[in-house]
C-alpha positions in Angstrom: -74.1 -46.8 -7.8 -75.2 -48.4 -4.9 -75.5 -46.8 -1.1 -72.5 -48.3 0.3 -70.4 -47.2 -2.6 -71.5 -43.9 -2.6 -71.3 -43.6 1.1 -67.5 -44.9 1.1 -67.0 -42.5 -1.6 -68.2 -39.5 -0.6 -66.8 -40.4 2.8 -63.4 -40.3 1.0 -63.6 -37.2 0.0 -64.5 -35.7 3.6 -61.6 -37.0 4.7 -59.4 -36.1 2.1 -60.4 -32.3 2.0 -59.8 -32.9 6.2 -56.9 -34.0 5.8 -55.1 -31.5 3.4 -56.6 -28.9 5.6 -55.1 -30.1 8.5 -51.6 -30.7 6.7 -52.4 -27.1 5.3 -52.9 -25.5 8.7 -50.0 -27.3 10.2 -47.7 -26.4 7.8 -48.7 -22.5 7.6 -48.6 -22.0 11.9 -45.0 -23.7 12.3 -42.1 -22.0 10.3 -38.1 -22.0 10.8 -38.4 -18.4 11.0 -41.0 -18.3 13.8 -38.9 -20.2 15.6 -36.0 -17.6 15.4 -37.9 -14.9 15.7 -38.9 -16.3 19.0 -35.5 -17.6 20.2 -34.3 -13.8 19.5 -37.1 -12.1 21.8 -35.8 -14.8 24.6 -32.7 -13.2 24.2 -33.3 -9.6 24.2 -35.4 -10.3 27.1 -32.6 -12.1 29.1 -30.0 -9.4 31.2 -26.8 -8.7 29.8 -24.8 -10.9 31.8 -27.3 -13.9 31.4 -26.9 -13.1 27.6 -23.3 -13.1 28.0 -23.5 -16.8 28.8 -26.0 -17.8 26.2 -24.0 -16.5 23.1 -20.9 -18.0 24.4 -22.6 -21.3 25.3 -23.8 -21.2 21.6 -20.4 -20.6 20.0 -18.7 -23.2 22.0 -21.5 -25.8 20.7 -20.8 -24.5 16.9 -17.5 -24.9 17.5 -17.1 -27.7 18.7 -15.4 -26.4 21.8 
């Protein structure tokens, strides 16, 4: 095996192994849930009456209304 071949190759695999980390990382930091949970601790935090508006706002755009 030459230099340059084993150069690309083991430059392959660096970025391969970066690459799934990466994808890994992304994947585990970013779920559905997260995003609920955090859309739920906006609303508790908001006062009734501005809660009020945000369900109903929310219903209406389900329902097509």
């Amino acid at each position: 095996m030459s230099f340059i071949s084993g150069f690309f190759w083991v430059m392959a695999v660096i970025s391969g192994s970066t690459l799934l980390t990466l994808v890994y990382l992304d994947h585990r930091k970013s779920r559905i849930d997260d995003g609920i949970a955090q859309f739920r601790r906006h609303i508790d935090a908001l006062s009734p009456e501005a809660r009020r508006n945000s369900v109903q706002r929310n219903n209406d755009e389900r329902w097509g209304r």
